[in-house]
C-alpha positions as CSV (number, residue, x, y, z in Angstrom):
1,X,0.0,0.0,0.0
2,X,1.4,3.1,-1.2
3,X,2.2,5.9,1.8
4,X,1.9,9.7,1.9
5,X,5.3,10.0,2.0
6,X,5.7,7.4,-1.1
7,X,6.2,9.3,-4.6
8,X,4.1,7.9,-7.7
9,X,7.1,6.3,-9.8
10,X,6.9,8.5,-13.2
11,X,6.6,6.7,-16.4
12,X,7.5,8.7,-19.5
13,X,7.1,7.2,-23.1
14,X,7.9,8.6,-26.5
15,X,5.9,8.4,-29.3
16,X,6.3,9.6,-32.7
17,X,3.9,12.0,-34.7
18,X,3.8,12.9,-38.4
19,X,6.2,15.5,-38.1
20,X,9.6,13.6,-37.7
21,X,10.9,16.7,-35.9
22,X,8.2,16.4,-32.9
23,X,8.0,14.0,-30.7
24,X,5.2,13.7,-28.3
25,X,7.0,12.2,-24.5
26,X,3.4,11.4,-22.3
27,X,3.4,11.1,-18.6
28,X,1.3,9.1,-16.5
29,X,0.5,12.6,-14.2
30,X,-1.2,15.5,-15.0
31,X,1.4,18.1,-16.8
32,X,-0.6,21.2,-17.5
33,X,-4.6,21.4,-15.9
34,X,-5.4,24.6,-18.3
35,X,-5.4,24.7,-22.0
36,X,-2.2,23.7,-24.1
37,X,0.8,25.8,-24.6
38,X,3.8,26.4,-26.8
39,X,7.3,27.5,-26.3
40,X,9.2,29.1,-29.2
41,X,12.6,30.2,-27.7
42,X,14.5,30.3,-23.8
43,X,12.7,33.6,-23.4
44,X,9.2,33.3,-24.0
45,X,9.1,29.8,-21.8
46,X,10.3,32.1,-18.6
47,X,6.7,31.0,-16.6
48,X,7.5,27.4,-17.2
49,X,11.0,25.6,-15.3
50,X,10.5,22.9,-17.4
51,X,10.4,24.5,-20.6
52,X,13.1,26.2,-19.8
53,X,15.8,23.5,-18.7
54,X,14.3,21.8,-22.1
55,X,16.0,24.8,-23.8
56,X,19.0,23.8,-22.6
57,X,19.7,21.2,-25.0
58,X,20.7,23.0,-28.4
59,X,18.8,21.2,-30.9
60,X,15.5,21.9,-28.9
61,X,13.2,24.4,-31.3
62,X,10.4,24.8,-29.7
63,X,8.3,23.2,-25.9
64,X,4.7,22.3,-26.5
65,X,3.0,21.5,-23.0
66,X,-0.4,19.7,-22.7
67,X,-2.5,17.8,-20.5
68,X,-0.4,14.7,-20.0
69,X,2.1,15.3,-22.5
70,X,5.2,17.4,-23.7
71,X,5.8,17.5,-27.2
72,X,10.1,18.7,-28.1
73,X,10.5,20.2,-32.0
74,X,14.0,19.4,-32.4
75,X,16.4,21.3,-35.2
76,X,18.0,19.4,-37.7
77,X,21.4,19.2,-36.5
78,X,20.4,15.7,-34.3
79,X,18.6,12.9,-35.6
80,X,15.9,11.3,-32.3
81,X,17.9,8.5,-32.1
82,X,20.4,10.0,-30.7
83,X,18.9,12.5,-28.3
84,X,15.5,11.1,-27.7
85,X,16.7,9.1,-24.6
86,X,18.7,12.1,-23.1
87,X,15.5,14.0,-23.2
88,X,13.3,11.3,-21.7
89,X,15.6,10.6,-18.7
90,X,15.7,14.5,-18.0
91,X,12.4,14.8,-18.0
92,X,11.3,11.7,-15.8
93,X,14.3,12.9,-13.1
94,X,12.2,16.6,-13.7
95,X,9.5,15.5,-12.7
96,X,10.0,12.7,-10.0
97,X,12.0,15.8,-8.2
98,X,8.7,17.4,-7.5
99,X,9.5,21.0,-9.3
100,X,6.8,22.7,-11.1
101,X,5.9,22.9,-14.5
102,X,5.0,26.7,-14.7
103,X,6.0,29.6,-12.5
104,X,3.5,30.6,-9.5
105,X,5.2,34.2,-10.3
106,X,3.8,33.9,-13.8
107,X,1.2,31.4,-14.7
108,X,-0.3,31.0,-18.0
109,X,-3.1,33.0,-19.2
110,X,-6.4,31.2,-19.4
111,X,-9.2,32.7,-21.7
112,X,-13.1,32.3,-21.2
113,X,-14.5,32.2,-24.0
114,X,-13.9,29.0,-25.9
115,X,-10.2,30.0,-27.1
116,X,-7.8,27.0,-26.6
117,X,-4.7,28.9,-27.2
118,X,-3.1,30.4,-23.8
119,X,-0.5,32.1,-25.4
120,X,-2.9,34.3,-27.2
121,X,-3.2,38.2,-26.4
122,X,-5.3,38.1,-23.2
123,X,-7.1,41.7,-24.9
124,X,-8.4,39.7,-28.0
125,X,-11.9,40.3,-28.6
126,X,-14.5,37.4,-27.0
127,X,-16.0,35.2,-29.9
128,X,-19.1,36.2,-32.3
129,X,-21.6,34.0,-32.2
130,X,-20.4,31.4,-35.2
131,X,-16.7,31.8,-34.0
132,X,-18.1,30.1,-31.0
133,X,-20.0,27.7,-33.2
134,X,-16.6,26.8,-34.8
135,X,-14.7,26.5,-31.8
136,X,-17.3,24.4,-30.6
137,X,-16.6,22.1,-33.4
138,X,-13.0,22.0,-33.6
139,X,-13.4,20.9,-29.5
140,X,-15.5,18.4,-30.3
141,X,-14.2,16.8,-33.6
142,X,-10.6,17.9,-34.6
143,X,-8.8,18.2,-31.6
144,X,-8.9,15.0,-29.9
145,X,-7.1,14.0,-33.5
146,X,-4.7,16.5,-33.0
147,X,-3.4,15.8,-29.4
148,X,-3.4,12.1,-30.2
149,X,-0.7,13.4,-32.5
150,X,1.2,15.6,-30.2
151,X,0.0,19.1,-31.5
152,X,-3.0,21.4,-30.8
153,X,-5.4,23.7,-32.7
154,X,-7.2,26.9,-31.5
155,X,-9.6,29.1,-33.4
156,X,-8.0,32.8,-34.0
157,X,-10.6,34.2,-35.9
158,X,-13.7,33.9,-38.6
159,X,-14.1,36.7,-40.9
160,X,-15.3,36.9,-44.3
161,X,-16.1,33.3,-45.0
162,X,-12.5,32.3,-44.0
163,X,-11.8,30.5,-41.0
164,X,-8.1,31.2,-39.2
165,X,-7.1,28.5,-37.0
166,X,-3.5,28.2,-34.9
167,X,-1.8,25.0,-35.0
168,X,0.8,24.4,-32.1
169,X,3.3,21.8,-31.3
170,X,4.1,18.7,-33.7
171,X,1.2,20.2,-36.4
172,X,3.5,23.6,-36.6
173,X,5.4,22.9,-39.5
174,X,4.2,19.1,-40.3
175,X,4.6,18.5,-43.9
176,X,1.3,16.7,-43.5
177,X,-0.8,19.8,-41.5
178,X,-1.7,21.3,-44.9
179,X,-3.4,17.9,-46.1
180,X,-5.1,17.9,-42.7
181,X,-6.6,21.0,-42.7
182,X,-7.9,21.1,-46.5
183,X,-9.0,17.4,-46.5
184,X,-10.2,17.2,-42.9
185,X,-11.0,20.5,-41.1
186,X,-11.9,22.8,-44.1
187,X,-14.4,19.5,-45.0
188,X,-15.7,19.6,-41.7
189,X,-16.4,22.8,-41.2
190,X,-18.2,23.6,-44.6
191,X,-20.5,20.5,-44.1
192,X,-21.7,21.8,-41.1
193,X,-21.6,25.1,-41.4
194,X,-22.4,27.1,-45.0
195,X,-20.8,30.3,-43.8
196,X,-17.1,28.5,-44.0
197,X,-15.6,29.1,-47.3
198,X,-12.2,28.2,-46.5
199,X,-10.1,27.7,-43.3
200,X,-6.7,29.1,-43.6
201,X,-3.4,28.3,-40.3
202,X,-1.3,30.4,-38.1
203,X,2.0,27.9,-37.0
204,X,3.4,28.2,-33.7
């Protein structure tokens, strides 16, 4: 029987996504309890400890933190064979220390109104009506997908027909993300909704 003052062992795995630069590395804890969030560079990932050691490896491009999972965007200097077991030692030693994933001094900004990207401007305007419709959709339909894959897509915006969507972690720069948002989401969202006429993507 476990004890209070037992620690829950850590098991991190690796699993590859269609981008061969990401790899998604899951956890059997909870990582991040608010909406995902990406890391581009040492200096934007100051509210997150984590993120920041991760930037310590020179071939790491870019952190992408979700629920259970941490998906690394590696350069191309490496290939994942050679670093991928590096990274998922440091990461279970991270977190079976106990030390927190984001800064208390600086935690992530969270947004009410249906907007699953945290590192958006927190002034942004709240959703019309059908930007929440969409949203709605992309909740419910394409983003399960999506993290399954290591990645994660927000709505930015719907204006004249054309739907803007921002695609994080292993979908930023997947050569297969452009394929998946013609043929799946753009498909989606015109069948159930007539206003779409075409859904166009931020990477991040």
């Amino acid at each position: 029987m476990e004890t209070s003052t037992e620690k829950k062992a850590i098991i991190i795995y690796a699993e590859s996504t269609p981008n061969p630069s990401s790899i998604k590395f899951v956890a059997n804890i909870a990582l991040n309890p608010a909406p995902a969030i990406v890391f581009t560079d040492a200096a934007m990932a100051k509210s997150s400890p984590i993120a920041t050691e991760l930037f310590n490896f020179p071939f790491v491009q870019s952190v992408f933190i979700a629920s259970n999972f941490i998906t690394i965007t590696k350069s191309d200097v490496v290939e994942w064979t050679e670093v991928m077991s590096p990274v998922r030692d440091f990461l279970k030693v991270y977190l079976e220390s106990g030390k927190p994933i984001f800064s208390k001094a600086a935690p992530p900004v969270v947004h009410t109104d249906g907007r699953a990207n945290i590192n958006a401007d927190a002034s942004a305007k709240p959703f019309s009506e059908i930007e929440t419709k969409i949203a709605a959709i992309l909740e419910e339909y394409i983003k399960p997908a999506v993290e399954s894959d290591g990645g994660a897509i927000s709505l930015k915006s719907f204006e004249n027909g054309v739907v803007t969507v921002i695609m994080q972690g292993s979908c930023s720069g997947c050569p297969s993300s452009t394929m998946t948002l013609k043929a799946g989401i753009e498909g989606l969202l015109k069948r159930l909704l007539p206003e779409v006429q075409t859904v166009i993507a931020e990477q991040v």
